[in-house]
Structure formats: C-alpha cells, structure tokens
C-alpha positions as CSV (number, residue, x, y, z in Angstrom):
1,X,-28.5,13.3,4.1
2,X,-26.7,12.2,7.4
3,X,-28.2,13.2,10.3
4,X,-26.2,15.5,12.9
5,X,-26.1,15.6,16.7
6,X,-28.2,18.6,18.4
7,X,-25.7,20.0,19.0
8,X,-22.5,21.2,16.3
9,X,-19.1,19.2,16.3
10,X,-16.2,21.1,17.3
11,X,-13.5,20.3,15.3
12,X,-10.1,22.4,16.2
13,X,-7.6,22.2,13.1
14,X,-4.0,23.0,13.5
15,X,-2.8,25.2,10.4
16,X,-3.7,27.4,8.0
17,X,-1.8,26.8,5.1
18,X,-3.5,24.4,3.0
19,X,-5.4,21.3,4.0
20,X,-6.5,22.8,7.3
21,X,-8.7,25.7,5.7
22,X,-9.8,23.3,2.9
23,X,-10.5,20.6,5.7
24,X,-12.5,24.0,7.3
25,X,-14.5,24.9,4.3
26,X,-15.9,21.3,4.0
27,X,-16.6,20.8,7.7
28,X,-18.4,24.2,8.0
29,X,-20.5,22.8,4.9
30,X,-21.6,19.9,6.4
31,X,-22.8,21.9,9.6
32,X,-19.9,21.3,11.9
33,X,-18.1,24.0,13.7
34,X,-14.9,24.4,12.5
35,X,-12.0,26.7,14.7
36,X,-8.6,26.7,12.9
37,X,-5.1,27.6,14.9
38,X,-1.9,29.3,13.3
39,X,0.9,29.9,14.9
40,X,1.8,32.7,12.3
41,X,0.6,36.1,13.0
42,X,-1.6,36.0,9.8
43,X,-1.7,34.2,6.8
44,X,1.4,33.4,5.1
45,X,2.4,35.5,2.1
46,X,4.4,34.6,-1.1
47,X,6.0,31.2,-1.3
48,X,6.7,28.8,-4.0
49,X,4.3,27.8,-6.7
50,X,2.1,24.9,-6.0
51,X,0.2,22.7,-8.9
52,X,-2.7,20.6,-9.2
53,X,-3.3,18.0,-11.8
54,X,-5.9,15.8,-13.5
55,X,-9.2,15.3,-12.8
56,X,-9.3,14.4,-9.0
57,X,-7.8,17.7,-7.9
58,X,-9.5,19.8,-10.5
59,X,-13.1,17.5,-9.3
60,X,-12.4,18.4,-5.4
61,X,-11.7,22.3,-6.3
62,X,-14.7,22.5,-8.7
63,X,-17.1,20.7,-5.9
64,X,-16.0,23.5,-3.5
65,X,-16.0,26.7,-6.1
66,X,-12.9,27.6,-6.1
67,X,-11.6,26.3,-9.4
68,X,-12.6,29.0,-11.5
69,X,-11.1,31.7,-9.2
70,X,-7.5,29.7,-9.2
71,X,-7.6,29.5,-12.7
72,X,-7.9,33.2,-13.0
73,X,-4.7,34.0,-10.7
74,X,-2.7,30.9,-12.2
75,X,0.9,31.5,-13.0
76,X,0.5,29.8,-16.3
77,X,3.1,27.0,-15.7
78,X,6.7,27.6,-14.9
79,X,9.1,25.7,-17.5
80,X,12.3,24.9,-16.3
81,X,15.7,24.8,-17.9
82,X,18.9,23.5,-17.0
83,X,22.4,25.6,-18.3
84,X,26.1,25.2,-17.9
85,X,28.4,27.5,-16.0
86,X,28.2,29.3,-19.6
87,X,24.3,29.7,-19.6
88,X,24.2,27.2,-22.6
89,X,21.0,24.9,-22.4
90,X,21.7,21.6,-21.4
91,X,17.9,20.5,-20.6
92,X,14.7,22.5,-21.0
93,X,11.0,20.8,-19.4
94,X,7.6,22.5,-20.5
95,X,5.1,24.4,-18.2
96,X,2.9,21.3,-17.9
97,X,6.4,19.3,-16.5
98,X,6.2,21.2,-13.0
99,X,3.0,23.1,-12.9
100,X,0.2,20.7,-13.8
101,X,-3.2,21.4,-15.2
102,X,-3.2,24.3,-12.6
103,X,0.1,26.4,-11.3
104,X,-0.4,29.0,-8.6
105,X,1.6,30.7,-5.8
106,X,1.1,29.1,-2.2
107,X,0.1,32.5,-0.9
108,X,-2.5,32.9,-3.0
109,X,-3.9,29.5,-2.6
110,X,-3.7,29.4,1.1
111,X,-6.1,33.2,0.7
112,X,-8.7,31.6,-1.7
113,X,-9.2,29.0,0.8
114,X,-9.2,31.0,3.7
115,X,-11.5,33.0,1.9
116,X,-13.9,30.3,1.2
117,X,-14.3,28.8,4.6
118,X,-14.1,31.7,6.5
119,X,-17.7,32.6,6.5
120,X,-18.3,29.2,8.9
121,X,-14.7,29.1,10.5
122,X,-13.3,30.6,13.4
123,X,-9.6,31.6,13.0
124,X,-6.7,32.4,15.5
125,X,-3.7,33.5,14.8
126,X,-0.3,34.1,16.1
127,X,-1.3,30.6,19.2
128,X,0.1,27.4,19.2
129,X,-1.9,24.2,20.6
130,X,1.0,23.1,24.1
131,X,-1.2,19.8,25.0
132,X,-3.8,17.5,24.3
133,X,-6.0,15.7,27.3
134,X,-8.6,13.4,25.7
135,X,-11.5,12.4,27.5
136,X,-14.5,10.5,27.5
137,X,-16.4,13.2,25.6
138,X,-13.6,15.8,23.8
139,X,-10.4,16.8,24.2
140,X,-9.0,19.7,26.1
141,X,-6.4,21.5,24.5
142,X,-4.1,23.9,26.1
143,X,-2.7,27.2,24.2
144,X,0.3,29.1,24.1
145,X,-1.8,32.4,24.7
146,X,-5.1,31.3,24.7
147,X,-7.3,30.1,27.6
148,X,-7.9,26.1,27.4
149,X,-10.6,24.8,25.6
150,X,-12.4,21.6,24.7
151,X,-13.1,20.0,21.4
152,X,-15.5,17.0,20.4
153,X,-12.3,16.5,17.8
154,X,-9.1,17.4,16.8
155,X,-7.3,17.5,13.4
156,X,-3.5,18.1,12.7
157,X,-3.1,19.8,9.1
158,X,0.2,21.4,10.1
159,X,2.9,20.3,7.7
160,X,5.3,17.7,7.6
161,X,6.7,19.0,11.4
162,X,3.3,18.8,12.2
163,X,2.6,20.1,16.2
164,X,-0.3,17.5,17.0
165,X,1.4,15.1,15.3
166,X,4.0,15.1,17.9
167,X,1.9,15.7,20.7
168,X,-1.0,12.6,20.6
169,X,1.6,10.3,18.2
170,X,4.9,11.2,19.3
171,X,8.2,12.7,18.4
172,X,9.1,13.7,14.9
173,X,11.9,11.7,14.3
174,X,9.5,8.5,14.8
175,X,7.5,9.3,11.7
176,X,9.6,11.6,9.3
177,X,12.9,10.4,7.5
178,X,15.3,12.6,6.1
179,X,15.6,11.5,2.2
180,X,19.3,12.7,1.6
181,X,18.9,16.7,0.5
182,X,18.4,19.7,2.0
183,X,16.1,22.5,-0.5
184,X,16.3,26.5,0.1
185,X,14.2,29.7,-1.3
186,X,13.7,33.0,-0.8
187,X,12.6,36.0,-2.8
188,X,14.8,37.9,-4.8
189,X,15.2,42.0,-3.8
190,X,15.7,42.9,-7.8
191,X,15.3,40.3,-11.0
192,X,18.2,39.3,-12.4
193,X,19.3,39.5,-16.0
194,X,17.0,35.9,-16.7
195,X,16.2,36.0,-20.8
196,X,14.4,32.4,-20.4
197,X,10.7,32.4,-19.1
198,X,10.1,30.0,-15.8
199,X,13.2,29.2,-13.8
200,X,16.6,28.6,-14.7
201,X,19.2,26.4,-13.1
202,X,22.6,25.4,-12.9
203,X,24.1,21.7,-11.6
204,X,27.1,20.4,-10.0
205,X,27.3,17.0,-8.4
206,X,24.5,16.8,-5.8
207,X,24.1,20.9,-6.2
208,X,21.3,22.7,-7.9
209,X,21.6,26.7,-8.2
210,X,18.4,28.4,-9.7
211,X,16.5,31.5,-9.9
212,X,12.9,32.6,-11.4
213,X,11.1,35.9,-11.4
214,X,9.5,34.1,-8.5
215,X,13.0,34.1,-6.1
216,X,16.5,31.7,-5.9
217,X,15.5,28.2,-5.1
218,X,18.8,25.6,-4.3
219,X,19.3,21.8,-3.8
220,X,21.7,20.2,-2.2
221,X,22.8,16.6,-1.0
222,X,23.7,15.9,2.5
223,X,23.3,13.6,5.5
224,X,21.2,15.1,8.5
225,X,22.2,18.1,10.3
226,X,21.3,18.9,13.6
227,X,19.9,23.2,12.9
228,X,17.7,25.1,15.0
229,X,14.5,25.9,12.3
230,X,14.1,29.0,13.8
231,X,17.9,30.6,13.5
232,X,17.9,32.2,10.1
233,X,21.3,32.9,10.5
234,X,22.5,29.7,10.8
235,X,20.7,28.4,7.8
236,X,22.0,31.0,5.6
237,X,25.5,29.5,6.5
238,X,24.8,26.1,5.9
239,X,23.3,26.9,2.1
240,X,26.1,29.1,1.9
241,X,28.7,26.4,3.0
242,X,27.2,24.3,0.4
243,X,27.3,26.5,-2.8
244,X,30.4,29.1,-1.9
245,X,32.4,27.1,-4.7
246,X,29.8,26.9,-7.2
247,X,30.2,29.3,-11.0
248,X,27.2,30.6,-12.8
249,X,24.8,33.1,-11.2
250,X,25.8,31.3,-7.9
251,X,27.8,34.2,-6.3
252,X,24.9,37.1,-7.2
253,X,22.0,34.5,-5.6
254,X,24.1,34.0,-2.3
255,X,24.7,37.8,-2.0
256,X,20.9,38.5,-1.8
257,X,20.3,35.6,0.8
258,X,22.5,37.5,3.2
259,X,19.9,40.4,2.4
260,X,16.7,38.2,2.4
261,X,14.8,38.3,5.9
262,X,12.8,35.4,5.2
263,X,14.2,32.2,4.2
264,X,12.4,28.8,3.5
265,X,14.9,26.0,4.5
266,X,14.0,22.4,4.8
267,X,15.3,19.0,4.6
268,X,13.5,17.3,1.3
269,X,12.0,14.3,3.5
270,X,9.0,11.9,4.1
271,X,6.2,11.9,6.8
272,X,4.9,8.0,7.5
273,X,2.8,7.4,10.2
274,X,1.6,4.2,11.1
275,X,-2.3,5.1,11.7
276,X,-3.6,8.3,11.0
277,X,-5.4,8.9,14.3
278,X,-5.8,8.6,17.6
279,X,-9.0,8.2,19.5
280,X,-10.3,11.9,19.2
281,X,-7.2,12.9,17.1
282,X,-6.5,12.7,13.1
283,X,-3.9,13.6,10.9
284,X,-4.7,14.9,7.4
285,X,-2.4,16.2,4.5
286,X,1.5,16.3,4.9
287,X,0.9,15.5,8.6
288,X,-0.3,12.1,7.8
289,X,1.6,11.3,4.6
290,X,3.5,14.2,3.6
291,X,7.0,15.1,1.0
292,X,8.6,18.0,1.4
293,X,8.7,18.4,-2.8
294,X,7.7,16.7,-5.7
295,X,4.9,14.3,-3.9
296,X,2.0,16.4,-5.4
297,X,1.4,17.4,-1.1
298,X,-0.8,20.2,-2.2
299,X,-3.4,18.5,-4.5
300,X,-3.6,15.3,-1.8
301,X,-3.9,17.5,0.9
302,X,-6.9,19.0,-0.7
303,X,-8.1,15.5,-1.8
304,X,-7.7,14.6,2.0
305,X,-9.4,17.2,3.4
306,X,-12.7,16.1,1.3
307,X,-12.5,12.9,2.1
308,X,-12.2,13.5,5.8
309,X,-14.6,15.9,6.2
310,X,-17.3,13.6,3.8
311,X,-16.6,10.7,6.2
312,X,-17.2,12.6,9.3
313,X,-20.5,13.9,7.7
314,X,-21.8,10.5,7.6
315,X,-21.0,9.2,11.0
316,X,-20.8,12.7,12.9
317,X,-21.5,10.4,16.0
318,X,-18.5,7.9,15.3
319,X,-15.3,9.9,14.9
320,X,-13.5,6.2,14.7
321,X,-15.4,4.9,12.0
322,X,-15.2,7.9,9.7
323,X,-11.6,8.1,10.7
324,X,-11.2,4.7,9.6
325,X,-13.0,5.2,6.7
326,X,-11.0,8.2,5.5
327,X,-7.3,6.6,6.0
328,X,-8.4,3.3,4.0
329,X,-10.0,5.8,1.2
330,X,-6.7,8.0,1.2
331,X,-4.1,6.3,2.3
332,X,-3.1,3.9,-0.6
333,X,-3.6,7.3,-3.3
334,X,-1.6,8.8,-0.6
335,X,1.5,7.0,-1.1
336,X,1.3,6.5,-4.4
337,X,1.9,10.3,-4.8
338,X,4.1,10.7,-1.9
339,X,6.4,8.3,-3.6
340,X,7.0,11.0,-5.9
341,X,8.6,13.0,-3.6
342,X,11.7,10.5,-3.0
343,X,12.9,10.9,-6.3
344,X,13.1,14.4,-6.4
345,X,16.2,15.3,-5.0
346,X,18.1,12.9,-7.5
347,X,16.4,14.6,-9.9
348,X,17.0,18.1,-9.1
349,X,21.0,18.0,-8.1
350,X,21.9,13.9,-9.3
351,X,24.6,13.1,-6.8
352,X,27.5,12.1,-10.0
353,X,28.2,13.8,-13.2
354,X,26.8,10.4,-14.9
355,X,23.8,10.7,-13.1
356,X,23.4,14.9,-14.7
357,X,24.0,13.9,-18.0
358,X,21.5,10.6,-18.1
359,X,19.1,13.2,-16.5
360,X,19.5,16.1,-19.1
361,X,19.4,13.3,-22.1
362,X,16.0,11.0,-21.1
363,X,14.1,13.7,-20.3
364,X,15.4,15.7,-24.0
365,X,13.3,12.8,-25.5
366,X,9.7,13.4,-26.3
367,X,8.5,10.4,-25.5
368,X,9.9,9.8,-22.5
369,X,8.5,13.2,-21.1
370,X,5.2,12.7,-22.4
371,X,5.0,8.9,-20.7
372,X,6.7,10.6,-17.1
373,X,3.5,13.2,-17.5
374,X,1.0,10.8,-17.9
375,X,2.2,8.5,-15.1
376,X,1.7,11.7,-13.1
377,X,-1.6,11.7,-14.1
378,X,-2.7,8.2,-13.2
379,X,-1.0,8.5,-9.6
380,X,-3.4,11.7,-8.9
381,X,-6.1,9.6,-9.3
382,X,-9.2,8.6,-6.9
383,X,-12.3,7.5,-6.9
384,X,-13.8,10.1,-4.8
385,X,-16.9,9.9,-2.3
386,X,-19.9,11.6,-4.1
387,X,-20.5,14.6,-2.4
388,X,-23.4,15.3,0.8
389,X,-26.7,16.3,0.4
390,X,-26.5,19.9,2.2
391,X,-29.2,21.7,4.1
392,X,-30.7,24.6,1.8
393,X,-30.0,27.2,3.8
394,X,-26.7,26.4,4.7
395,X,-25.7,26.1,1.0
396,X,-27.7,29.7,0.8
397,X,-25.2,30.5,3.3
398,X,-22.0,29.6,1.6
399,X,-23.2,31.2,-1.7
400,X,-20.8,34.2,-2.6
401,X,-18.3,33.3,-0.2
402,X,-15.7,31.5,-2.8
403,X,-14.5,34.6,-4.4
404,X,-11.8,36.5,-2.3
C-alpha cells in the first residue's frame, strides 16, 4: 500500500460533469482530500445520452461500484435511422451502433458519480477558479466568489473549453481546432409524431435534422464563426440560418428551439495539448485530449480519472512523477479514441450527395457494421493499473455510498 504524507493532499478539480467527480471518488479513496468547483449552480440536468463500451470502461465502473446502478437506469441503446424528405428509410444502425455495452443520459451519470464521491468530496457550486499562483509548496487559487485558497494540486476536468486549461497552459485556440461542423440539441416541449424507436434523422449536403424522445439534435458543416457561448439568442440564429431551407420535420424542430430556454451549441472539434501538466497543474479527460462527439470522451474520461488518481496514490509525494506516469499510461489510448471523433461530422451530415449515399449503402451491409463495432471495441482498450490496496476503514467508509 503506498504510504501517504501526515498530512491529506488537496487536490481542487474544476468540474462536475464527468471526469472531475469520478477523478473525486478515486482520490477520496485513496485518502486524499478532494474539493471539486462548478461554475453551474448545481448539477447539470438532462443532456444527451452518453455510452460506455467493452471491457476497460465496464472494468473502471465495476472497480468503483457504480456499474450495476448504470445498468439499472440505462436507456437501452438508441438505434438510429436515416429517412428522406418522405420519411422513407434510407439507413437504419442498431442500439449497440451508438450506445455501447452501456447507454445512459449525461444527467444521470454526472448524479451517480456525484453520488459516489460525495461522501469524501467537498463540492462548490455556482464559482469559477479566476487565477492560478504556484508556489514552492501549492498553488493559490483565486475565485469568482469565493475567498482564495491554496492547493497541494490542481486538476482541470472541465470540458473541451476547459478554464485551467487556459489559465496555467494558455489560450484555447492554442490547443483546440475546430474540425469543420458545428452540432446543436435541445429538449423537445411535446414528442412528435416519431413511429421508429431511437432517433430519427433527415440529410442534405453537410445538414443533419433529427429528433428522439430524448430532444432535436442537428449537424451542420461550416468554417469557424466568431459567437459569444453565452448568447442563446444568437445561437438560435445561426442553427436557424443553417436549416431554414431544409423539408422533413425540419420546420416543426426549429419552431420549438425558439421556445427552448436551454440550448447545447458547440463546434464538433478537438482538444490537443502538448503535455498534460504543469508543475502543480494536470489536465484530465476532454481537457487533456478531448472530441466534442463520437471520440468515446465519456468512457476515457472515466478511464483517465482512474489512472490519475492510481498514479498519484503511489507517489503522493511526487505529483510530477505520477503525472508523468498517468499521461504515458493514457495518452496513446487517448488518441486512439479521440480519433474517433474527427470522423463524425462526415458521418453525420457528409458534405456531397455522393458522400450520403456511400454512407447509407456501407453501413446497410452486415458485415461492414459488425467489423466498424468491433474496431470500436479494440480502440476502448487498456491495460489498466491493478487497483490500491485501501485502508479498512476507509473502504468501511465508502461502503453504501455508490447507490444514489
């Protein structure tokens, strides 16, 4: 068992979403004290369905007790079917296509884990970390609202416009890259008349229109565009702009995301940072080596977290070897998935009508959907560290606390 200093770690992680409370739970396991900073009032509800997939992902959720409790609030898989403007079916992909061994809603995910390391966690909510000052012996972090404090560490697990990130590695636009589309969801006020199970879609050139029991979710092509990500207004317009022409169901969606007062808008892009940390300072999750879609974020991000918080248990006096340690461990698996995530814009909304119909005809063959699955299963796989010996009574402690 790795021995700890006298006295606790601190370890401040910016975000709650996903790999910042599963980053929690494991610190808080291996006797570190974990605080975790959100700049959303509470925990975010709702969202888009997230999957997990072969046996790294399922080994990482079953070594932390949550697996059985995801698998009881799994969607069951979301197939997904492609139609013309006359709701004939051009292309249909089974559950296991986009949800995995394991499909559930982000909301719900982000509360199981929230759940689980809560019991050794502080949280804060609705604050923002403003700087970082490192020191010889921590680093002092000032808040939006909260007084300053100082940390032995400090992890970024906020997203793909990750906050620390920009603050100890600089600017966003050094590190992300914008891969060509822009993506857009939001929950729908009444269901619409949807016979097929899972989500439905409709294509044009570089254009993807769908809806799901779930909410509208649309693709579209386009160069960068300067927006301000926190003017729901103008984002409305710009998805608007895009699909005003479009037939189908298209008309219906728009008219209830002029009604919708939350929106998810993003450009479908790529996070690459050149080292993962920074003297006191580490990335983990889409922070470090993130897609916006289709780069399996979710399940890495939980692989990540483990592997972080495993290397930091056995150096707790050496921050730079574990870091070390953890980025040469994830990195490589990292990227393998995050490659993923480039292709999925093509595939969503293909840029030509040539590029649709090759789309809808490979992936109508058997075979070449089964070999695509199991490709995804060899890229979500690592050798993982074997897990920490943990003192008796702080495993007595965590007993109970995986069920929300």
């Amino acid at each position: 068992m790795p021995r700890h200093p006298q006295h606790p770690v601190t370890v401040l992680i910016s975000g709650a979403s996903i790999a910042g409370p599963a980053l929690a739970y494991w610190l808080g396991r291996h006797g570190f004290r974990p605080t975790v900073v959100e700049i959303a009032p509470a925990l975010r509800q709702g969202g888009q369905a997230v999957d997990f997939r072969g046996d790294t992902h399922l080994t990482v959720l079953e070594r932390m007790g949550v697996l059985d409790t995801l698998r009881r609030i799994q969607t069951g898989g979301s197939p997904m079917t492609f139609v013309d403007q006359d709701d004939k079916e051009l292309l249909h992909l089974p559950a296991e296509f986009a949800g995995g061994d394991i499909e559930v809603l982000r909301g719900d995910l982000s509360r199981v884990l929230y759940e689980a390391s809560r019991p050794t966690t502080e949280y804060v909510f609705g604050d923002s970390v403003t700087r970082l000052a490192e020191t010889s012996t921590g680093v002092h972090v000032t808040f939006d609202h909260s007084p300053p404090r100082t940390f032995d560490l400090v992890i970024g697990a906020d997203g793909l416009h990750s906050n620390i990130r920009r603050l100890a590695f600089g600017p966003e636009e050094k590190h992300v890259r914008h891969l060509g589309y822009y993506a857009a969801s939001w929950a729908l006020p009444t269901r619409l008349d949807l016979p097929r199970p899972g989500s439905t879609g409709y294509n044009a050139p570089g254009r993807l229109a769908s809806a799901s029991a779930d909410g509208a979710f649309f693709v579209f092509a386009s160069p960068a565009v300067p927006y301000d990500r926190h003017d729901l207004r103008a984002q409305k317009e710009l998805v608007t702009r895009a699909f005003s022409s479009l037939p189908w169901k298209t008309r219906e969606l728009l008219a209830t995301l002029h009604e919708t007062p939350e929106l998810y808008f993003d450009s479908i892009s790529r996070a690459d940072v050149d080292t993962w940390s920074t003297g006191r300072v580490a990335l983990v999750g889409d922070a470090a080596c993130g897609a916006t879609i289709g780069g399996m974020g979710t399940g890495t991000g939980i692989v990540a977290a483990y592997v972080l918080a495993s290397e930091l248990a056995r150096t707790p006096g050496d921050h730079r070897a574990a870091f070390a340690r953890y980025e040469s461990l994830v990195r490589p698996y990292a990227e393998g998935c995050q490659r993923g995530g480039d292709r999925t814009g093509p595939f969503l909304a293909p840029a030509t009508r040539l590029g649709l119909r090759l789309r809808n005809t490979v992936l109508s063959r058997p075979r070449c959907l089964a070999w695509m699955l199991k490709q995804g299963q060899k890229v979500s796989t690592l050798a993982l560290p074997e897990s920490l010996a943990l003192p008796e009574s702080l495993t007595r402690t965590q007993a109970g606390a995986h069920t929300p």
